[in-house]
C-alpha positions in Angstrom: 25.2 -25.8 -45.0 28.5 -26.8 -43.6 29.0 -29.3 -41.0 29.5 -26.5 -38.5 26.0 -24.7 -39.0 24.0 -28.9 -39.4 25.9 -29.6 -35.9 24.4 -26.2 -34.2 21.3 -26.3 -35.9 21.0 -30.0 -34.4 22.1 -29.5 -31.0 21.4 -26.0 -30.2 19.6 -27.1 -26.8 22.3 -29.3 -25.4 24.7 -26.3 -26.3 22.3 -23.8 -25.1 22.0 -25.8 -21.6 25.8 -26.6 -21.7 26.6 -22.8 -21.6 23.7 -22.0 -19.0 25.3 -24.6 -17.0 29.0 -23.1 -17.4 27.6 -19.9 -16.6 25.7 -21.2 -13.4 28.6 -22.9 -12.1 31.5 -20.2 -12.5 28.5 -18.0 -10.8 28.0 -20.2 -7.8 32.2 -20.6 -7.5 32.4 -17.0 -7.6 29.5 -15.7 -4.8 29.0 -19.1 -3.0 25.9 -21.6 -3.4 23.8 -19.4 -0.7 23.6 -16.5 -2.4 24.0 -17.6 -5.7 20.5 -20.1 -4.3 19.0 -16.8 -3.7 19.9 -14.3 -6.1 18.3 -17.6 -8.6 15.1 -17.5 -6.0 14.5 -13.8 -6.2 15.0 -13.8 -10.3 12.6 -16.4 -10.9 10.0 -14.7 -9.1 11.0 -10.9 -10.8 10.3 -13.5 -13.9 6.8 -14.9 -12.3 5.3 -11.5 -11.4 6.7 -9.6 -14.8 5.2 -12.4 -16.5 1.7 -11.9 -14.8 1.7 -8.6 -14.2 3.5 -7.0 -16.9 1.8 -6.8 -20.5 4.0 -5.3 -23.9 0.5 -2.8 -24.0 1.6 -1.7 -20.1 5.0 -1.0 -21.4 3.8 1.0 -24.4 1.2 3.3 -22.7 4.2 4.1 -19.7 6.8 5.0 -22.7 3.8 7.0 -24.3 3.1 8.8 -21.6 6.7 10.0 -21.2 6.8 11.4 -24.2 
């Protein structure tokens, strides 16, 4: 393993985060903190309900049934 793959092996969180910041920043530069507040709002509770609501089995018996 090369010093490359040790140092993201290591550190994948803070590089993870560091990009999810990057991301979250040029997003709020580019829309404006209002909306980029809630677009963020509205995903996290799309995240919440799916989470609750929606099972892998749900998905599975709708994609069935199509077929």
């Amino acid at each position: 393993m090369n010093k490359l793959e040790k140092f993201i092996k290591e550190n994948v969180g803070m590089l993870v985060g560091g990009a999810l910041a990057l991301i979250l920043i040029l997003f709020i530069l580019e829309v404006g903190i209002v909306k980029a507040i809630l677009i963020t709002v509205v995903v996290i509770v799309g995240i919440i309900l799916g989470k609750k609501f929606i099972t892998y089995d749900k998905i599975r018996d709708l994609l069935k049934d199509k077929n």
